[in-house]
C-alpha positions as CSV (number, residue, x, y, z in Angstrom):
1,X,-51.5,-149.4,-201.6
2,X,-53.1,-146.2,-202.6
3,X,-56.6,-147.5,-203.5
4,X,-56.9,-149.3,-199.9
5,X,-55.1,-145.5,-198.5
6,X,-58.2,-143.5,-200.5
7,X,-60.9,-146.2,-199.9
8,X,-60.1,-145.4,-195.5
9,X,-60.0,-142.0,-196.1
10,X,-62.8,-141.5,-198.2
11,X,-65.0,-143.9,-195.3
12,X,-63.8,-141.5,-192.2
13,X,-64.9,-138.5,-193.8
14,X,-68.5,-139.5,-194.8
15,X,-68.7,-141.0,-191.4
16,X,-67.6,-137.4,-189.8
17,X,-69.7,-135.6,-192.2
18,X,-72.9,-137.9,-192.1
19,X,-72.3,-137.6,-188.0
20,X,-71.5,-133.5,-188.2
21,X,-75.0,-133.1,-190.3
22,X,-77.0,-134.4,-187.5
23,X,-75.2,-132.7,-185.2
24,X,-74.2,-134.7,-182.3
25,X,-73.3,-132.9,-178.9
26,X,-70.8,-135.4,-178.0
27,X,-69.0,-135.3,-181.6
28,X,-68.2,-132.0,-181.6
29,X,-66.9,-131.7,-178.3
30,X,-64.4,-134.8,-178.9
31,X,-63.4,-133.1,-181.9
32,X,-62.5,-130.0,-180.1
33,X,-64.7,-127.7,-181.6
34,X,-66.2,-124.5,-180.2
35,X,-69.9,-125.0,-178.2
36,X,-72.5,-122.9,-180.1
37,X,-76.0,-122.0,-179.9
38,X,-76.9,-123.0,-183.5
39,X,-75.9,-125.9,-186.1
40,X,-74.8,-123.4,-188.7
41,X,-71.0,-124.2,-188.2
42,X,-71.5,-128.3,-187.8
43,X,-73.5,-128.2,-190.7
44,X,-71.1,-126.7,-193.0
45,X,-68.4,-128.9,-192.3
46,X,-70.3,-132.0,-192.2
47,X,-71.0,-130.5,-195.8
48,X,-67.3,-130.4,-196.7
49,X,-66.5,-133.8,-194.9
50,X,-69.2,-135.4,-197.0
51,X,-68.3,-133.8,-199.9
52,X,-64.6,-135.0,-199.7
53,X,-65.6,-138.3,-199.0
54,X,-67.7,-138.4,-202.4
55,X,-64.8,-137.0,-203.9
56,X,-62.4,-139.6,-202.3
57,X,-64.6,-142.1,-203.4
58,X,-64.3,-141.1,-206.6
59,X,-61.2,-140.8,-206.9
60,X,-60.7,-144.4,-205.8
61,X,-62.4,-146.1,-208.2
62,X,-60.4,-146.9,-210.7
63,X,-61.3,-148.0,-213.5
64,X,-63.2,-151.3,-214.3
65,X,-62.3,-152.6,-210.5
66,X,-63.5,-150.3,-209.1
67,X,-66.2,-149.8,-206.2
68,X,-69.2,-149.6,-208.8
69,X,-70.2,-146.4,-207.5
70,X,-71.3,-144.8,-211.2
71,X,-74.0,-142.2,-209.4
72,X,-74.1,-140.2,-206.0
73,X,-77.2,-138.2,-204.7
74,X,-75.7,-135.0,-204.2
75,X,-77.0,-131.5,-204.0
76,X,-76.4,-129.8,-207.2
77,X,-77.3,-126.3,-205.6
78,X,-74.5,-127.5,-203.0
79,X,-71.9,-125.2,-204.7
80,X,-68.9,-126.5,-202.5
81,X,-70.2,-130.2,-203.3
82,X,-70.0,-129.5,-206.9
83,X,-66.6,-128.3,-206.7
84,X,-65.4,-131.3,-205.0
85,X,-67.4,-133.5,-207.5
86,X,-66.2,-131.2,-211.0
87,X,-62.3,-131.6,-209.3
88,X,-62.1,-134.8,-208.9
89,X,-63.5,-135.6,-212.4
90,X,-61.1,-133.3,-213.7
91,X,-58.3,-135.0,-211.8
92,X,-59.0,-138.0,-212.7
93,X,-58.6,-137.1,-216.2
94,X,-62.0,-137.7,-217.0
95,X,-62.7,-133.8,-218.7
96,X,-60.4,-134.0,-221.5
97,X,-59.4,-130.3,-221.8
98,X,-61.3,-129.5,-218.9
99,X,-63.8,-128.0,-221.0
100,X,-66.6,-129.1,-218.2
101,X,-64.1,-128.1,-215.5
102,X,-64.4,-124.5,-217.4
103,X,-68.1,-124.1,-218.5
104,X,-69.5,-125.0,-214.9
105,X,-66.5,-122.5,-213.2
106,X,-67.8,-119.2,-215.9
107,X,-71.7,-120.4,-215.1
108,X,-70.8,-120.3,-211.3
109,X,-72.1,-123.7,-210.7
110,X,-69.3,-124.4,-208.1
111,X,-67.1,-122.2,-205.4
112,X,-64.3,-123.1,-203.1
């Protein structure tokens, strides 16, 4: 039940971030948030939507039945993104030691 559970999540938010990047009008009123002038706000949390989603995704693999998903195009200057990504591996037990975990958070590849 938890694969099915991650899979769901892990579809809404790319949906909402892929939807939040471009900015719809009607999107961001329906989800209640503040009118502004600019995208800058939007943008960022279709960033973190996205990024979540990736992660979910991830996270939901599984193993050999998993969904095949053995590369993303991500942002690697995306510092946020990277996070998500580095987490998830480490979570997932996948950075015995968590030696990559530690050598990307001293070079200050990722923030949260």
């Amino acid at each position: 039940m938890q694969r099915p559970l991650l899979l769901a999540d892990a579809v809404i938010n790319l949906v909402l971030g892929a939807l939040l990047l471009v900015y719809p009008q009607w999107l961001v009123e329906a989800l209640g948030m503040p009118v502004v002038a600019t995208t800058f706000f939007p943008n960022v949390l279709g960033g973190v939507l996205f990024g979540i989603g990736l992660a979910l995704f991830i996270a939901s693999r599984g193993g050999a039945q998993g969904l095949g998903l053995d590369g993303a195009i991500a942002n690697p200057l995306d510092k946020k993104m990277m996070a998500a990504i580095i987490t998830a591996e480490t979570l997932m037990g996948k950075d015995e030691w968590c030696e990559a975990y530690l050598q990307a958070y001293r070079q200050k590849r990722f923030e949260f």
